[in-house]
C-alpha positions in Angstrom: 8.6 3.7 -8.2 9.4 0.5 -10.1 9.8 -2.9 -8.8 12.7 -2.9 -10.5 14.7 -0.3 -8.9 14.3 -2.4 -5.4 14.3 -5.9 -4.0 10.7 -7.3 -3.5 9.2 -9.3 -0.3 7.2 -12.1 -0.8 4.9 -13.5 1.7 3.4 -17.1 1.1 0.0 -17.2 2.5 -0.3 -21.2 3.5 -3.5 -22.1 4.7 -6.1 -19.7 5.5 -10.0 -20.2 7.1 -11.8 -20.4 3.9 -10.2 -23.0 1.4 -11.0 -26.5 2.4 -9.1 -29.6 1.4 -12.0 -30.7 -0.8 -11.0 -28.2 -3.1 -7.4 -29.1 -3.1 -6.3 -32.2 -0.8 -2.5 -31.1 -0.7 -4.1 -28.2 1.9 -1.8 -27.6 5.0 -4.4 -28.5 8.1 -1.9 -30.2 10.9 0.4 -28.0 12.8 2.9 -30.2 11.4 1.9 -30.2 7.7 1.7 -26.2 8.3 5.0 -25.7 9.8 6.7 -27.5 7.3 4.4 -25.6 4.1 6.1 -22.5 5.7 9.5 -24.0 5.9 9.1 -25.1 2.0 7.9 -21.9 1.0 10.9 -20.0 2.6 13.6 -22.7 0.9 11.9 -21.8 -2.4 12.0 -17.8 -1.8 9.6 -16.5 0.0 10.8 -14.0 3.0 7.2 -13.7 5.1 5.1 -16.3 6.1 1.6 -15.3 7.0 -0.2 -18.2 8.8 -3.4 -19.4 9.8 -4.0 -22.8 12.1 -6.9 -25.7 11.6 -8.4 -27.9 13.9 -7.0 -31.4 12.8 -9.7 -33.4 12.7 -12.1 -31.1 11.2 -9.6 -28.7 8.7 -12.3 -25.8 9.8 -10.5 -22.8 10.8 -9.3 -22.5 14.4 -8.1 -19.7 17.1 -6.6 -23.0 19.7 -3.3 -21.1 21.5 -2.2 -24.7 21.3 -2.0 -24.9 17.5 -0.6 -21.8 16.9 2.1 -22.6 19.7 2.9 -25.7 17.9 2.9 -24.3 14.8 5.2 -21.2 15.8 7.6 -23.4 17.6 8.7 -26.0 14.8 9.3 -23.2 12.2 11.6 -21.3 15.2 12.8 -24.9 16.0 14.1 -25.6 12.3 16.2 -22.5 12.2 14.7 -21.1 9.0 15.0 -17.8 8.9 11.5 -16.2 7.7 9.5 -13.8 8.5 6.3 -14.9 10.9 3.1 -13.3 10.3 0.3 -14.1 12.2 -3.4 -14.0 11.4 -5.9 -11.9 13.5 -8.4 -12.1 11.0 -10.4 -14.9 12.9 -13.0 -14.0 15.5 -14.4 -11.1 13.2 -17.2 -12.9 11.4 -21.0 -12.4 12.4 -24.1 -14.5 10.3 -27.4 -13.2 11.0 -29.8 -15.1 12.2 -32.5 -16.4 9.6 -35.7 -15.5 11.8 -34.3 -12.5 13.9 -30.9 -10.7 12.2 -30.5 -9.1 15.5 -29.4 -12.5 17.1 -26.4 -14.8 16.0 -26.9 -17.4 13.5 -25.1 -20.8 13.0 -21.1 -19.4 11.8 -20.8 -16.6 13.6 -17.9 -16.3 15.2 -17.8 -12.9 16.6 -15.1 -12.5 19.4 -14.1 -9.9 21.4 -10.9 -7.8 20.4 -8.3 -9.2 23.6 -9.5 -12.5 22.4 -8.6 -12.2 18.6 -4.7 -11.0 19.2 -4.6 -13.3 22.6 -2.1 -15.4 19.8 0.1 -12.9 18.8 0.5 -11.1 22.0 1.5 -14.5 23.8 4.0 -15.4 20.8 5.1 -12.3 19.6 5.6 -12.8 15.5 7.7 -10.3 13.9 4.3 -9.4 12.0 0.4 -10.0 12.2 -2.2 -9.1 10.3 -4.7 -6.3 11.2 -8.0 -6.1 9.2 -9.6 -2.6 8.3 -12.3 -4.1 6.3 -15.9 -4.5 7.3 -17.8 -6.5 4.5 -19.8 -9.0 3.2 -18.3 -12.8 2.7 -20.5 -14.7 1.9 -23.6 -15.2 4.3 -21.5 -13.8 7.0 -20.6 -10.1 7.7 -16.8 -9.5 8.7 -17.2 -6.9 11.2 -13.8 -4.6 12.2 -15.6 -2.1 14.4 -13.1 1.3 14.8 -13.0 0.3 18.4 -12.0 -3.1 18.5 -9.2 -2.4 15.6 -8.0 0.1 18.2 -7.8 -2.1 20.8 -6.5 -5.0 18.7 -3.7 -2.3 17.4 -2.7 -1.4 21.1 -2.4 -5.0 22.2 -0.2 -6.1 19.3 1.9 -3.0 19.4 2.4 -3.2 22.9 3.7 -6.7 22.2 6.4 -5.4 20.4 4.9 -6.9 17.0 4.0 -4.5 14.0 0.9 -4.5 12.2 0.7 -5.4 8.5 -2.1 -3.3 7.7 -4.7 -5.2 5.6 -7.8 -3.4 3.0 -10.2 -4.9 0.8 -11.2 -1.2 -0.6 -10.5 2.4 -0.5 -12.8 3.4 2.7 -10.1 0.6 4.7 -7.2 2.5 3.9 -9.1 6.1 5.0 -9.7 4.6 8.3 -6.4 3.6 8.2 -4.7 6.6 7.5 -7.2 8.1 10.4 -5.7 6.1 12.6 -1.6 6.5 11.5 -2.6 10.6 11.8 -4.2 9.9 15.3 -1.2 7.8 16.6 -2.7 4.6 16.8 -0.8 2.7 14.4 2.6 3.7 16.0 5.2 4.5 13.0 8.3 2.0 13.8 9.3 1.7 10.7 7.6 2.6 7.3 3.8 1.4 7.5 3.2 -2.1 5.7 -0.1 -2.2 3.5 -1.5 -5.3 2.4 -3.6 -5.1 -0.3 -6.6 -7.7 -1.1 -8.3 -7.3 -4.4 -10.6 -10.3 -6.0 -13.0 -11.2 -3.1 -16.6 -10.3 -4.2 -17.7 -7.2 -3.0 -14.3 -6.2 -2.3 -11.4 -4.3 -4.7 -11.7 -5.5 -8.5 -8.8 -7.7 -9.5 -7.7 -5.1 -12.0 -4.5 -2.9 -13.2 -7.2 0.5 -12.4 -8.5 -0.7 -8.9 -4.5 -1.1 -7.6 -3.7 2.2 -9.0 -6.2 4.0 -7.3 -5.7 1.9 -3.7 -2.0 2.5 -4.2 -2.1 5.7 -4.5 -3.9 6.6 -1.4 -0.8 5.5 0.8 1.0 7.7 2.8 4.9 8.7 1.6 7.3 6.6 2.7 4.9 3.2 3.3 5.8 -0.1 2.0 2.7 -2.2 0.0 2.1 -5.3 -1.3 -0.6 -6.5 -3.1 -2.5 -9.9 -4.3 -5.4 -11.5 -6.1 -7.7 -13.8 -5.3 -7.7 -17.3 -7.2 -7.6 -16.8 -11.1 -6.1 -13.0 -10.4 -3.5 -14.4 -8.1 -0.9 -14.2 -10.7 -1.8 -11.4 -13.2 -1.8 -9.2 -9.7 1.3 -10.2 -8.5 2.9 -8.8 -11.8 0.8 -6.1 -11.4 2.0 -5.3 -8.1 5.8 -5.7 -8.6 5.5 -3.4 -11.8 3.7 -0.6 -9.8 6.4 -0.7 -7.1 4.7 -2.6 -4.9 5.4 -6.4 -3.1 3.9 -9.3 -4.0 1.9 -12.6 -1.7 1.0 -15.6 -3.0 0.0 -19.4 -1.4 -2.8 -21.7 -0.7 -5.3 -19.0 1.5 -5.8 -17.5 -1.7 -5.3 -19.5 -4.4 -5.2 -23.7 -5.3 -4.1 -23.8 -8.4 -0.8 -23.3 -10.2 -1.7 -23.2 -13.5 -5.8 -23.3 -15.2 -7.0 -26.7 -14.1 -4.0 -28.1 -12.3 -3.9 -28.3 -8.6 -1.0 -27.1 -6.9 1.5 -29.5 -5.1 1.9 -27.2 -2.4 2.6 -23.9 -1.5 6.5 -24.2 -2.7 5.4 -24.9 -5.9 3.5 -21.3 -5.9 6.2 -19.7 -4.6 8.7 -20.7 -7.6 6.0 -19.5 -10.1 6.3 -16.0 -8.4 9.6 -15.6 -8.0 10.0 -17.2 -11.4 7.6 -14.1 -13.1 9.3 -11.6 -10.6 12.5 -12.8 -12.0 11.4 -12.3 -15.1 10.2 -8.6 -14.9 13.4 -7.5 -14.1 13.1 -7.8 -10.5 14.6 -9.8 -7.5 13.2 -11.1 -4.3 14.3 -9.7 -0.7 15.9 -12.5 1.5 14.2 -12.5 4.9 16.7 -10.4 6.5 16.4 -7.7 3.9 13.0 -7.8 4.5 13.4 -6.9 8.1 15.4 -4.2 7.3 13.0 -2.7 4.4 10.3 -3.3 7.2 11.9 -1.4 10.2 11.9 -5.0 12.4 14.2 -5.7 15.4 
């Protein structure tokens, strides 16, 4: 199907654990300064808002109930009507140690499955993410083990929140698609794919790779799809024009054009909606994104 025959989501991805502000200063890192990146980012079009906290002092990634709290409740206390989307992606990274790789080196930050959603299920977002992907980044190995995904899957579900579904390659979305046949990811609503492409050792950032993932995807689910840093727009047009939605912001990309820095994440989201607009297509208001989603 088209992107033009259908109104498209976007999600603005605002912070993220990896990008530091070093690489681009204008980085969200407060609870404050990410708050209002998601509150700019709706105003300039985009309907989900998938968010990551920082430690303050630091800007290194952070799973503090306390930031996310604060975070959640100035978007919810400025009335802006978008889509929250909580991360779950933190707590799933293990470094091997230098002299023994049995044993944890500095990095790892390895947490147990009740501890990674504890977030979510205490705040209860419309959406959070829920990682298939077990890979190399970096020194570090992400490690989504088919029983903590489970477990993480029953938690949030039970919350009454609904799993964006993220993959980084084909073997992801098998495991997911084991786990829609077995029951586990509960179908309220049409299933919500998010695909990653760009990260090394991950999916190529190429028209071929999204074909292929694409077409794995079970009838009736809903996809989006993104690239990592130079790819982030080239994929974006990719993904609208192969029916599919579209994420862009600061977790994945710094720039807004080849050596200029972004402003902020606003800025991003213009560009998108800008290209969207000019493929023919048009982008879903939050509330049409609930509906197209299957939310409350």
């Amino acid at each position: 199907m088209s992107g033009i025959n259908f109104k498209t989501i976007l999600t603005c991805a605002v912070t993220g654990n990896l990008v530091t502000p070093e690489q681009n200063p204008n980085l969200p890192v407060t609870p404050a300064e990410i708050a209002y990146a998601v509150i700019g980012a709706a105003k300039a079009g985009a309907a989900i808002a998938h968010i990551h906290v920082r430690d303050p002092h630091t800007a290194k990634p952070s799973m503090d109930m306390t930031l996310y709290r604060e975070v959640v409740e100035r978007i919810r206390d400025s009335a802006t009507d978008v889509v929250i989307n909580l991360t779950t992606g933190e707590g799933g990274r293990f470094v091997p140690g230098t002299v023994n790789p049995s044993l944890a080196g500095p990095g790892t930050t390895l947490l147990p499955p009740d501890a990674r959603v504890e977030h979510v299920v205490e705040l209860k977002p419309e959406l959070c993410s829920l990682d298939f992907n077990t890979m190399w980044s970096g020194r570090a190995a992400v490690i989504n083990s088919p029983q903590s995904i489970e477990r993480m899957a029953d938690l949030i579900q039970d919350a009454g929140v609904k799993p964006e579904i993220e993959v980084f390659e084909s073997c992801d979305i098998q495991m997911a698609l084991d786990f829609i046949d077995r029951g586990i990811i509960r179908a309220v609503g049409p299933h919500f794919f998010q695909v990653v492409t760009g990260v090394k050792y991950g999916a190529a950032a190429t028209p071929a790779a999204l074909n292929y993932l694409s077409s794995l995807f079970p009838v009736g689910a809903l996809w989006s799809a993104f690239g990592v840093g130079r790819h982030e727009y080239p994929m974006l047009a990719n993904s609208f024009l192969n029916g599919g939605h579209v994420r862009v912001g600061m977790e994945d990309n710094v720039y807004i054009s080849k050596g200029e820095l972004c402003r902020d994440n606003a800025q991003l989201v213009t560009k998108a909606r800008q290209i969207v607009e000019l493929l023919g297509g048009e982008l879903a208001t939050p509330a049409e994104a609930r509906t197209m989603l299957g939310l409350a």
